[in-house]
C-alpha positions in Angstrom: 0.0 0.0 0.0 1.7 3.0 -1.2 1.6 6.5 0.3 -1.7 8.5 0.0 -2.5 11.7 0.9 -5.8 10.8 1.2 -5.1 7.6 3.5 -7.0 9.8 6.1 -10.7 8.8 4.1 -9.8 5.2 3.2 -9.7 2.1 4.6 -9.0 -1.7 4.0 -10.6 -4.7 4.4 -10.2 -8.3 3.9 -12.8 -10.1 1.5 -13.3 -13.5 2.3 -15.1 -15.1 -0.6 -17.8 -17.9 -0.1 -20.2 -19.6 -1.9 -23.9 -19.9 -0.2 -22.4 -23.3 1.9 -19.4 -21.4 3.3 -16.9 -22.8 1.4 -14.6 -20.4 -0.1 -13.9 -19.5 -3.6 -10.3 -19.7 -5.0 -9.5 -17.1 -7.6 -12.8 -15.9 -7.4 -13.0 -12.0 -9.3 -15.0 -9.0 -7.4 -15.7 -5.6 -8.5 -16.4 -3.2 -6.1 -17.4 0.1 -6.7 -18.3 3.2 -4.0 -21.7 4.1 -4.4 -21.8 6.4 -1.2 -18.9 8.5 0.4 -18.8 8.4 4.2 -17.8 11.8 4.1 -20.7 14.5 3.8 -20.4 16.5 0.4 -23.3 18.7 0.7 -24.9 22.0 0.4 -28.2 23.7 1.5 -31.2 21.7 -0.1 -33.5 24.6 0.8 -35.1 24.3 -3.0 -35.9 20.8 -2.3 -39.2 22.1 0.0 -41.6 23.8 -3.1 -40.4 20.8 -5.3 -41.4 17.9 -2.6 -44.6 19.7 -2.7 -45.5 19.5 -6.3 -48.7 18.5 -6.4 -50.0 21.4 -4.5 -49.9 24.6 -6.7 -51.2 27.1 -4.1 -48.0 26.1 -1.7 -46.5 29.2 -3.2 -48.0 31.6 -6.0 -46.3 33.0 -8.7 -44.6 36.4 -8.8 -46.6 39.0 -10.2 -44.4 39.7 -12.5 -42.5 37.1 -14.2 -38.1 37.3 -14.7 -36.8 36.4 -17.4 -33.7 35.6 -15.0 -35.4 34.1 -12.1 -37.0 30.7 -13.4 -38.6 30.8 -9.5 -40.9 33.4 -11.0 -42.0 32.0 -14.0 -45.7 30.0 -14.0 -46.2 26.9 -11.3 -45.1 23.9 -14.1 -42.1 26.2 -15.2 -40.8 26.6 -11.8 -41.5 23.0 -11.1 -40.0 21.6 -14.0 -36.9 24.1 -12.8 -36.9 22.5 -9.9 -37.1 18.8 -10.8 -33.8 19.9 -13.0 -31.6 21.3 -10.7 -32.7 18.2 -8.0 -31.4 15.5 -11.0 -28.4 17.8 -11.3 -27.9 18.3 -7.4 -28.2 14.5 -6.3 -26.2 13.4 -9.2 -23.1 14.6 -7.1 -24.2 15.7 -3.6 -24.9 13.1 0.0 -26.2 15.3 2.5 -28.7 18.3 2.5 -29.3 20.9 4.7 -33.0 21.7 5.5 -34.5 25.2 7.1 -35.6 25.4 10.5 -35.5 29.1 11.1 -38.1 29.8 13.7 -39.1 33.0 12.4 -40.0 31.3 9.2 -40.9 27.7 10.2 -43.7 29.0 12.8 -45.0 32.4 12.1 -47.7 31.9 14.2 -47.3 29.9 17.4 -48.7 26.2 16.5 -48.8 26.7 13.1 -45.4 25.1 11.2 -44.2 24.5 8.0 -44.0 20.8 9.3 -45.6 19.5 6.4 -43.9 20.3 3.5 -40.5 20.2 5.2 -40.8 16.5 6.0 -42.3 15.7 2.4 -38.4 17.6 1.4 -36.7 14.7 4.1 -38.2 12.0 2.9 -37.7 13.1 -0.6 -34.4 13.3 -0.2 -33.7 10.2 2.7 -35.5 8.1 0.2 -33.0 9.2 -2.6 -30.2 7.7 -0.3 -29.2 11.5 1.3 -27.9 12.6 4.8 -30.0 14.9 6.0 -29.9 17.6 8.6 -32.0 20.1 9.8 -31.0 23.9 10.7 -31.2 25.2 13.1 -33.2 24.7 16.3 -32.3 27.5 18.4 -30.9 30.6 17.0 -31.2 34.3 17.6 -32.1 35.3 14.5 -35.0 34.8 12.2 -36.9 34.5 15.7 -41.1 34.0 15.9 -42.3 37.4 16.2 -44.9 36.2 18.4 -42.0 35.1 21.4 -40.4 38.6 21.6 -43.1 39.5 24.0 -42.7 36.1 26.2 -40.9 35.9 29.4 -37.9 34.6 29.7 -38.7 31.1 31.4 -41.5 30.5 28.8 -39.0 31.3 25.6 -36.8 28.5 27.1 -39.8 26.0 28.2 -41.2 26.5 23.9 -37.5 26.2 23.0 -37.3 22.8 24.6 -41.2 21.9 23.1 -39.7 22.7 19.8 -36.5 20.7 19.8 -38.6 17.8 21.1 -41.1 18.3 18.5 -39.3 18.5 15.5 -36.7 15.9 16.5 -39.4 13.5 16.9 -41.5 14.1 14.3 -38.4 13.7 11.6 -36.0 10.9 13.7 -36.7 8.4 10.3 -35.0 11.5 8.1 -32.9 13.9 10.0 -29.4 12.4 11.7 -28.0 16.0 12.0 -29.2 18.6 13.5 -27.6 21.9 14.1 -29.1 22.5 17.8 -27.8 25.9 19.1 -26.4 28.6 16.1 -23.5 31.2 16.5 -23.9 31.4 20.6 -20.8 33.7 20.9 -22.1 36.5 20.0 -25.9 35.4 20.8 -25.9 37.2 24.6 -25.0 40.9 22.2 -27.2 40.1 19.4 -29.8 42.7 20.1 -32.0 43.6 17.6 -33.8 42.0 14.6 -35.5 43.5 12.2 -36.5 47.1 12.2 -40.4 46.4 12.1 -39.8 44.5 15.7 -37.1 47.4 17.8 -36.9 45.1 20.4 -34.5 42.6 21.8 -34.8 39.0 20.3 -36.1 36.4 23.2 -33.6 34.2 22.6 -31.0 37.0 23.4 -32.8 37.9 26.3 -33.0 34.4 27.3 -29.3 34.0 27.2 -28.4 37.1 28.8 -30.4 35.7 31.7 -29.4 32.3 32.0 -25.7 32.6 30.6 -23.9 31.0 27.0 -23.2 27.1 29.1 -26.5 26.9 31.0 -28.3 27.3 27.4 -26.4 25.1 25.6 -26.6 22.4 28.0 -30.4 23.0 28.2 -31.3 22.6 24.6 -28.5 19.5 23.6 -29.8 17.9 27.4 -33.3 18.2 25.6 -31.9 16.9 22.0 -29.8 14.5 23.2 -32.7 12.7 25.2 -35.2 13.4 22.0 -32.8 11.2 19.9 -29.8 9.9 21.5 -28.2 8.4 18.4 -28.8 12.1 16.4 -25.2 13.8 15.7 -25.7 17.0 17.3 -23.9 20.4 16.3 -23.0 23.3 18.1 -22.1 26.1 15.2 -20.8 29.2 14.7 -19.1 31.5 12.1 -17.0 33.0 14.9 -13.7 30.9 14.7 -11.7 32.8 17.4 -11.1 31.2 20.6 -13.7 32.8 22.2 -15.8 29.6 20.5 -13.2 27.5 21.4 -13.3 28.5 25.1 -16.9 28.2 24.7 -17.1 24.6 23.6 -14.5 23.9 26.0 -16.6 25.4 29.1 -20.3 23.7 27.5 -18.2 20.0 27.1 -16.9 20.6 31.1 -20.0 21.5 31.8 -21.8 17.9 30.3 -23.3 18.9 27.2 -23.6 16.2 24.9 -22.6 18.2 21.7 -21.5 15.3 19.9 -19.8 17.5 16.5 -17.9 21.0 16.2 -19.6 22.9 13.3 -18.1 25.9 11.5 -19.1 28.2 9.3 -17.0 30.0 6.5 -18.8 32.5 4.7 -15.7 33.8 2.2 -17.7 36.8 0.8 -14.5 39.4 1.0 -12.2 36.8 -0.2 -10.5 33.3 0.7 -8.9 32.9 4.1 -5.9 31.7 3.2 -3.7 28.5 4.4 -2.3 29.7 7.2 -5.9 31.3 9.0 -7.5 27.3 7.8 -4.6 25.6 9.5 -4.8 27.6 12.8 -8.7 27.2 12.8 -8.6 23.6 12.5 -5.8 23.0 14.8 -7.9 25.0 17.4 -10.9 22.5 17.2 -9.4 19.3 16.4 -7.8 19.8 20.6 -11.1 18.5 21.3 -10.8 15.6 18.9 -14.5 15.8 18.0 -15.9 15.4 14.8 -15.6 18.5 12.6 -18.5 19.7 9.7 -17.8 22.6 7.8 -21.3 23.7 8.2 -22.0 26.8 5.8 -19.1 27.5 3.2 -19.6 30.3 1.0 -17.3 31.5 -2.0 -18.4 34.0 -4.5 -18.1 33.9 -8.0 -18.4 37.6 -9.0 -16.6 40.6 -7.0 -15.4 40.3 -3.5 -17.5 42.1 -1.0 -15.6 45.1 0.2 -13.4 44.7 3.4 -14.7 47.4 5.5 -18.1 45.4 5.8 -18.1 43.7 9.1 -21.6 41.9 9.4 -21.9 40.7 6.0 -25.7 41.5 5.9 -25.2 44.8 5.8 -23.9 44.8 2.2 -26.5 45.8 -0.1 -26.7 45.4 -3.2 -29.9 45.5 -6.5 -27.0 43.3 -8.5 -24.4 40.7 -7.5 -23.0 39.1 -11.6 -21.6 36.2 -11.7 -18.2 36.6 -14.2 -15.7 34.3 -15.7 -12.9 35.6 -13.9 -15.0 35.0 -10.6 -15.7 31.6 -12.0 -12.2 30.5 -12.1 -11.4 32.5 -8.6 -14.1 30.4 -6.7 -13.8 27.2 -8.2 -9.8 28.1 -7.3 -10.7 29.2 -3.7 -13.2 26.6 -2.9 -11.1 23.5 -4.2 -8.0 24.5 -2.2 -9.5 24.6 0.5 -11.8 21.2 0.1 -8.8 19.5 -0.9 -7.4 20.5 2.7 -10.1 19.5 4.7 -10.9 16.2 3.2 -7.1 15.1 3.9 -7.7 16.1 7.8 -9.2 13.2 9.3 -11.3 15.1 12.2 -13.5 16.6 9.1 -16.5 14.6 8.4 -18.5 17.1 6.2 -18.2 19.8 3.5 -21.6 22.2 2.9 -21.3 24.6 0.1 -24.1 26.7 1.3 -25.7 27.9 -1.6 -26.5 25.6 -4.6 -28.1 28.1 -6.7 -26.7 31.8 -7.3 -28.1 34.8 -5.9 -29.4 33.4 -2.3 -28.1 34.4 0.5 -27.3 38.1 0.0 -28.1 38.0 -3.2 -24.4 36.6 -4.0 -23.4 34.4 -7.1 -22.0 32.0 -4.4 -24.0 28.9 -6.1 -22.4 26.1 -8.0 -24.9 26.6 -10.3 -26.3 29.7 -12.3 -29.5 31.4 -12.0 -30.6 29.4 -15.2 -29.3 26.1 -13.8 -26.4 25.4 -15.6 -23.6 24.4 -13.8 -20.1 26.5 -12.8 -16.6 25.5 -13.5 -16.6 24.7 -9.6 -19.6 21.8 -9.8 -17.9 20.6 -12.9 -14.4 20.1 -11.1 -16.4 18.8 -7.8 -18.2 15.8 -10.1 -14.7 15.3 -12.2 -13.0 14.9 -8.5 -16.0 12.6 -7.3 -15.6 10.3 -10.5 -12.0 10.2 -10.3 -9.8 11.1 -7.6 -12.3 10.8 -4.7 -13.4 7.6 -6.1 -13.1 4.0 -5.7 -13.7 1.1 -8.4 -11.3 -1.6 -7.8 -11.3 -5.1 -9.8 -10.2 -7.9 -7.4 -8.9 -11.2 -7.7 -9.2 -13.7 -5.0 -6.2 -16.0 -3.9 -6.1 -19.6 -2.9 -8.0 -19.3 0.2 -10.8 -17.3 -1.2 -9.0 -14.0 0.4 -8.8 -10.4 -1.5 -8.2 -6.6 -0.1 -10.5 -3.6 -0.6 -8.7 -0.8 0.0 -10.8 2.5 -0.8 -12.7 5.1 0.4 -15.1 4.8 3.5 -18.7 4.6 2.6 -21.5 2.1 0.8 -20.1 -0.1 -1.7 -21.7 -2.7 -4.7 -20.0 -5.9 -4.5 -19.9 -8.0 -8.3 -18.9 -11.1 -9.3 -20.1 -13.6 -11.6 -22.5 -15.1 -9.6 -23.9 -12.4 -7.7 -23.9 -9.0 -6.0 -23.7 -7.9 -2.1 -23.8 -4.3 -0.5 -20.8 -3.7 1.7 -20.4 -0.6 4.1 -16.6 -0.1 4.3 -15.5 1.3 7.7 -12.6 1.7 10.1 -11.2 -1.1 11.7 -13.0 -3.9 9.9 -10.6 -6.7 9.7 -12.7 -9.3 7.4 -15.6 -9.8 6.4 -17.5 -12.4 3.9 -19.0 -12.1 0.8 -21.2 -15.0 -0.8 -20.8 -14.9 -4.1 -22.8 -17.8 -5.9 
């Protein structure tokens, strides 16, 4: 076994080749072929909700006033055929989407949630074979409008409802949730938006209770709703102040079972040395790390005197073949990086389409569909490079090696096929082949 950079994502394991009586099959030739990465390549699969609900036109009307560059506005079969299209493009490479949970917009009005069509989108997507996760359950922003004018003891009490809801009512589709979102700043977070000029509850709730006691409430309360959910803490504050954070919430007994971090490269790539120190600083805790939210643009760079990225404004953000090359350059340095880390278990490219979040062409796709140099280089590396098909021959004794990539495998030989899930530290395993 030579050296391989990517040894960090692979593993090997002994093939022991039998027919159905147990006796084994000298010389006997597999194929086996990855069908699944373990690791997470994903993005946000927020599109995924108006297409899983297809058959019901009046889920969400058509603009006014149709765009010839926004295909969301044209009539209802337009935008679902849209849809359908970028789905066939987006699961043809991608394992693992991200679902909205955003208070604010999930439940408007207090018993009234967007349960429906968001578990139609989960078990769209879990029945295509996808990770899902959900995000997020407790955040700050995008609050209900209807809790800013709840005390602080009955924001927490519906916090703890809600996590126990919606963990329960999507435990056959969700494994991942993001539980508690960008706490270090949460306790200064005061206002959101204009039309409500007070402080959000959840802010208020923090401020009274404190950054550890919160977080322990709400992954005590998600832990217990599913105890075999992987359960994020997140933040796009990489400092050590969320190092110190997780390190007080961990001491403290919170069962945050996965570090996630946000990278939202709007005013340019971070650069080697800034993605080296930030993952040094959270691997100390040797937990598993997702790179939750990873955004890089594909038309100008966002000025650096902006310092909440929300506050740029713009009526235009283009897309442009020099940005093109400068995100799929940018965004494949620093995937290449991670995957080779063995602590990183997930990738998110936020955006899938352009002009989301901010109106930015951080998508791997165009507003038309069509995919960017970057998508086109991710599928090239996920055929190739980040791929495993190996041909292999059994010896005397009925004995081969897989050596490949973690994740779900299709076992074929001559006189028959077998799924294999290709893990660390397997040691042997059979395989009936006839």
């Amino acid at each position: 076994m030579s050296a391989d950079k990517y040894a960090a994502r692979k593993s090997s394991v002994i093939l022991r080749i039998t027919d159905r009586e147990g006796r084994p099959v000298p010389g006997a030739k597999i194929h086996a072929e990855l069908k699944k990465h373990a690791f997470l390549f994903g993005t946000g699969a927020f599109f995924t909700v108006p297409l899983a609900m297809s058959n019901d036109p009046d889920f969400f009307s058509a603009a006014p006033v149709r765009d010839k560059n926004d295909p969301k506005s044209f009539p209802f079969a337009e935008k679902m055929a849209y849809l359908n299209r970028i789905y066939e493009e987006w699961k043809g490479v991608f394992n693992y989407g991200t679902l909205p949970f955003y208070m604010g917009r999930y439940e408007p009005e207090k018993g009234k949630t967007a349960q429906v069509p968001t578990l139609k989108a989960a078990d769209m997507l879990h029945a295509d074979g996808k990770s899902v996760k959900g995000h997020p359950l407790c955040w700050h922003t995008a609050a209900a409008p209807w809790m800013y004018d709840l005390p602080e003891e009955e924001v927490l009490d519906y916090m703890l409802y809600r996590i126990r809801r919606e963990i329960a009512a999507f435990k056959g589709d969700i494994r991942f949730w993001d539980v508690i979102n960008e706490v270090v700043i949460m306790p200064e977070f005061v206002n959101e938006p204009a039309a409500l000029p007070k402080m959000n509850p959840i802010t208020r709730l923090c401020r009274k209770i404190g950054r550890v006691p919160l977080v322990k409430a709400v992954f005590d309360e998600a832990k217990a709703a599913d105890p075999d959910a992987t359960l994020l803490i997140n933040d796009f504050n990489t400092s050590p102040r969320y190092h110190d954070l997780i390190r007080d919430c961990l001491n403290a007994g919170a069962p945050i079972s996965c570090i996630g971090i946000q990278s939202h490269q709007h005013q340019g790539f971070w650069g080697m040395e800034k993605l080296q120190e930030v993952e040094e600083r959270f691997e100390e805790f040797g937990l598993p790390i997702h790179y939750t939210e990873n955004t890089f643009v594909s038309g100008h760079l966002m000025p650096p005197e902006i310092v909440d990225l929300n506050d740029y404004k713009v009526s235009e953000w283009p897309c442009t073949p020099e940005g093109e090359e400068y995100q799929a350059e940018t965004l494949f340095t620093m995937m290449d990086y991670l995957f080779r880390r063995p602590l990183v278990e997930a990738f998110t490219t936020w955006d899938f389409e352009d002009h989301q979040w901010l109106k930015a062409p951080s998508g791997l796709i165009h507003s038309d569909g069509t995919p960017k140099k970057s998508l086109l280089m991710l599928k090239e590396k996920l055929a190739g490079e980040w791929h495993t098909s190996a041909d292999l021959a059994a010896d005397e004794n009925g004995c081969c090696e897989l050596y490949g990539y973690r994740g779900d495998y299709l076992l074929t030989g001559e006189n028959g096929e077998q799924k294999l899930t290709l893990a660390k530290n397997m040691g042997e395993t059979r395989v009936v082949m006839g």
